[in-house]
C-alpha positions as CSV (number, residue, x, y, z in Angstrom):
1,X,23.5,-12.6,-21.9
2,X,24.9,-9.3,-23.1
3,X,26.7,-7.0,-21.1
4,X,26.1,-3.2,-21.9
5,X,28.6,0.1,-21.4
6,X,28.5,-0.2,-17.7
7,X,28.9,-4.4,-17.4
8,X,25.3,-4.3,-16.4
9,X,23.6,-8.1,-17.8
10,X,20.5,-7.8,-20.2
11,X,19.1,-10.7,-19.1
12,X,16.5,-11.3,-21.8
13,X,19.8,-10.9,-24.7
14,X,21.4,-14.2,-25.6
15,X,25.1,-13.7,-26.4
16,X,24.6,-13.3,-30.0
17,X,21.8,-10.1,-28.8
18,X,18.6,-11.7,-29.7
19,X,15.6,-12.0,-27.3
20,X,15.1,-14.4,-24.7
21,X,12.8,-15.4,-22.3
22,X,14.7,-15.4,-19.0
23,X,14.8,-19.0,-17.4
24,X,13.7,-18.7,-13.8
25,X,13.5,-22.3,-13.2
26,X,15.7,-22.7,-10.5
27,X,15.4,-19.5,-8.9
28,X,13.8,-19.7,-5.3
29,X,10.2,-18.8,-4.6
30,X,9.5,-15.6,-2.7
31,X,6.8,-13.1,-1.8
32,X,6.5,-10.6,-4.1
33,X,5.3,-7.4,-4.2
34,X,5.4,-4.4,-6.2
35,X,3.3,-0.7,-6.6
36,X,2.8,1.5,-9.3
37,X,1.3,4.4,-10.4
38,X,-0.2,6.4,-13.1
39,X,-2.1,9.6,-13.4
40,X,-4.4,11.2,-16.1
41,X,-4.3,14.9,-16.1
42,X,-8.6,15.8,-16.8
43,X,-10.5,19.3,-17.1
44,X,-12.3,20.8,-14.6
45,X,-15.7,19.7,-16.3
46,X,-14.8,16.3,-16.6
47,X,-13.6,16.1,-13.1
48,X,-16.6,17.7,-12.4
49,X,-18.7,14.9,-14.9
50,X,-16.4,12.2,-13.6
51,X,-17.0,12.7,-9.5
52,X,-20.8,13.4,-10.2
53,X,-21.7,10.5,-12.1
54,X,-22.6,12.4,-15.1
55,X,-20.0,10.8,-18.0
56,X,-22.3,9.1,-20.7
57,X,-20.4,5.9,-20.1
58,X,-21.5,5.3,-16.4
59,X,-19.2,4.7,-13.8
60,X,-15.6,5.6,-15.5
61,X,-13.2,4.7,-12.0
62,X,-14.8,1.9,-11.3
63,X,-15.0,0.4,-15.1
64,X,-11.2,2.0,-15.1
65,X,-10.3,-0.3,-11.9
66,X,-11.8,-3.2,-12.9
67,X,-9.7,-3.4,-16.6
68,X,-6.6,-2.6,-14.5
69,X,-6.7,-5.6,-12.2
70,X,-7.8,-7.9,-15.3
71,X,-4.4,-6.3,-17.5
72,X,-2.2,-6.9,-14.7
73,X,-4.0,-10.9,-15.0
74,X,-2.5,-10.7,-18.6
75,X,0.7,-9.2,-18.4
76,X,2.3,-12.2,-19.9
77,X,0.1,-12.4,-23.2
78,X,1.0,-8.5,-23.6
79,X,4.9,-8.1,-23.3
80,X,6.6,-10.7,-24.9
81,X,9.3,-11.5,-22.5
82,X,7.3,-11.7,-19.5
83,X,6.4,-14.8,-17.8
84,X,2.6,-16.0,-16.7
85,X,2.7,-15.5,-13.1
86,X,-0.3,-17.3,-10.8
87,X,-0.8,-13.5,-8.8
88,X,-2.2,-14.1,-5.5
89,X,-3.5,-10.1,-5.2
90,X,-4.5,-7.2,-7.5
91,X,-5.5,-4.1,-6.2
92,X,-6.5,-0.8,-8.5
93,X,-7.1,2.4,-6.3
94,X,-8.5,5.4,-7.9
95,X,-7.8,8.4,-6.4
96,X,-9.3,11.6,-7.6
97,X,-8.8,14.8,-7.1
98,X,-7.4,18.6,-8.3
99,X,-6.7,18.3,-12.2
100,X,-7.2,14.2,-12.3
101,X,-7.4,10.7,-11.1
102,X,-3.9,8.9,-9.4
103,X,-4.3,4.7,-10.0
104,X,-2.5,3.0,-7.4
105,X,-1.6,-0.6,-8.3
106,X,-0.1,-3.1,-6.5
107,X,0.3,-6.9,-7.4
108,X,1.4,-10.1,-4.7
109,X,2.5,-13.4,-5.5
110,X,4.6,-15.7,-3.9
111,X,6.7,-17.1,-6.9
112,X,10.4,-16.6,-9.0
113,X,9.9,-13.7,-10.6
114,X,9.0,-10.3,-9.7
115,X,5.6,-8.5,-10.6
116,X,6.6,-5.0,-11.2
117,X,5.7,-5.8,-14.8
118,X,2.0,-6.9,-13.8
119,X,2.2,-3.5,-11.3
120,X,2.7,-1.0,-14.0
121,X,0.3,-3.0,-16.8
122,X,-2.5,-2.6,-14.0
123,X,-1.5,1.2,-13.5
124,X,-1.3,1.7,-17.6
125,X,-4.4,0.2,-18.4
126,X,-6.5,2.0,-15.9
127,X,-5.7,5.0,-17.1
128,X,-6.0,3.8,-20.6
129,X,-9.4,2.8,-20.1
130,X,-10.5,6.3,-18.4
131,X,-9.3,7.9,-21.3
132,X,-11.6,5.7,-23.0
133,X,-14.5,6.4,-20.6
134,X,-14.1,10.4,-20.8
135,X,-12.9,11.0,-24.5
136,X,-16.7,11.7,-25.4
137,X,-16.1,14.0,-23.5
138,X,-12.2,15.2,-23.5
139,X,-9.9,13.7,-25.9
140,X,-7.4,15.9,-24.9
141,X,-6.5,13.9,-21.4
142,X,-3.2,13.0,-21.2
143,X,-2.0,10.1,-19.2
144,X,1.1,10.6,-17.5
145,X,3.9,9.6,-15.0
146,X,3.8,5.5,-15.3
147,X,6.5,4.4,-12.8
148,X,7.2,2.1,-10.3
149,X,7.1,3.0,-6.9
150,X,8.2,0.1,-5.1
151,X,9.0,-3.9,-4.7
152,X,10.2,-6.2,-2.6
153,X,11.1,-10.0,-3.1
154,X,13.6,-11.8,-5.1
155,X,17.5,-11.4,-5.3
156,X,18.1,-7.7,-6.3
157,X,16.1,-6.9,-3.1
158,X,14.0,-3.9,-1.9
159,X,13.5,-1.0,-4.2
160,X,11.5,2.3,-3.3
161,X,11.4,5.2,-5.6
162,X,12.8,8.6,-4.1
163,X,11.2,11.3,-6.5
């Protein structure tokens, strides 16, 4: 492990600073839980399109919901460092409304490593994949504000954003 400026550990640095996967063999099982969220930022016309059913690609939030619960499924295959975690519980909310469409994800598993990872892949990719399903439409959406909101489990304990 390598210690940074303020003696914080990078877990996934070995101590000559190349990349590891983190060994979580003998770290406990818990319940884990984490939410996150990202927004796309839309026109008036394709909110309009989007709420009415009219986008040329069909259903857009519920294609959009669908590709975030299976991303958050594959977390592990996309960031290198992550481990394959058996997730008990995906859920992809899509919240329209003003200028755009909020995803809410949040991820469970009862396991020894955390899922905020699997939380903001599920978040990303829904609004990755409404992007796809207006830019016939709008290319100029822009996805925004990717964060984790919260998550519980594990050693380091609670954590709920404040912004």
């Amino acid at each position: 492990m390598v210690k940074t400026n303020s003696d914080t550990m990078l877990t996934h640095l070995d101590s000559e600073g190349k990349a590891r996967m983190v060994d979580v063999t003998e770290k406990p099982v818990t319940s884990r839980r984490a939410t996150a969220e990202s927004c796309i930022r839309l026109s008036k016309e394709t909110m309009r399109l989007l709420v009415q059913g009219g986008l040329p690609k069909g259903n857009a939030l519920e294609v959009a919901r669908l590709a975030g619960i299976m991303a958050a499924k594959r977390t592990g295959d996309l960031i290198p460092l992550c481990h394959p975690l058996l997730l008990t519980h995906v859920d992809v909310l899509a919240e329209p409304g003003g200028t755009g469409v909020r995803f809410l994800a949040t991820v469970r598993c009862s396991g020894s490593t955390g899922v905020e990872m699997e939380a903001l892949t599920a978040a990303s990719v829904a609004a990755l994949t409404l992007y796809d399903m207006v830019k016939a439409v709008e290319k100029g959406a822009t996805i925004e504000k990717v964060r984790l909101l919260t998550k519980s489990g594990g050693k380091s304990g609670p954590y709920r954003r404040r912004d």
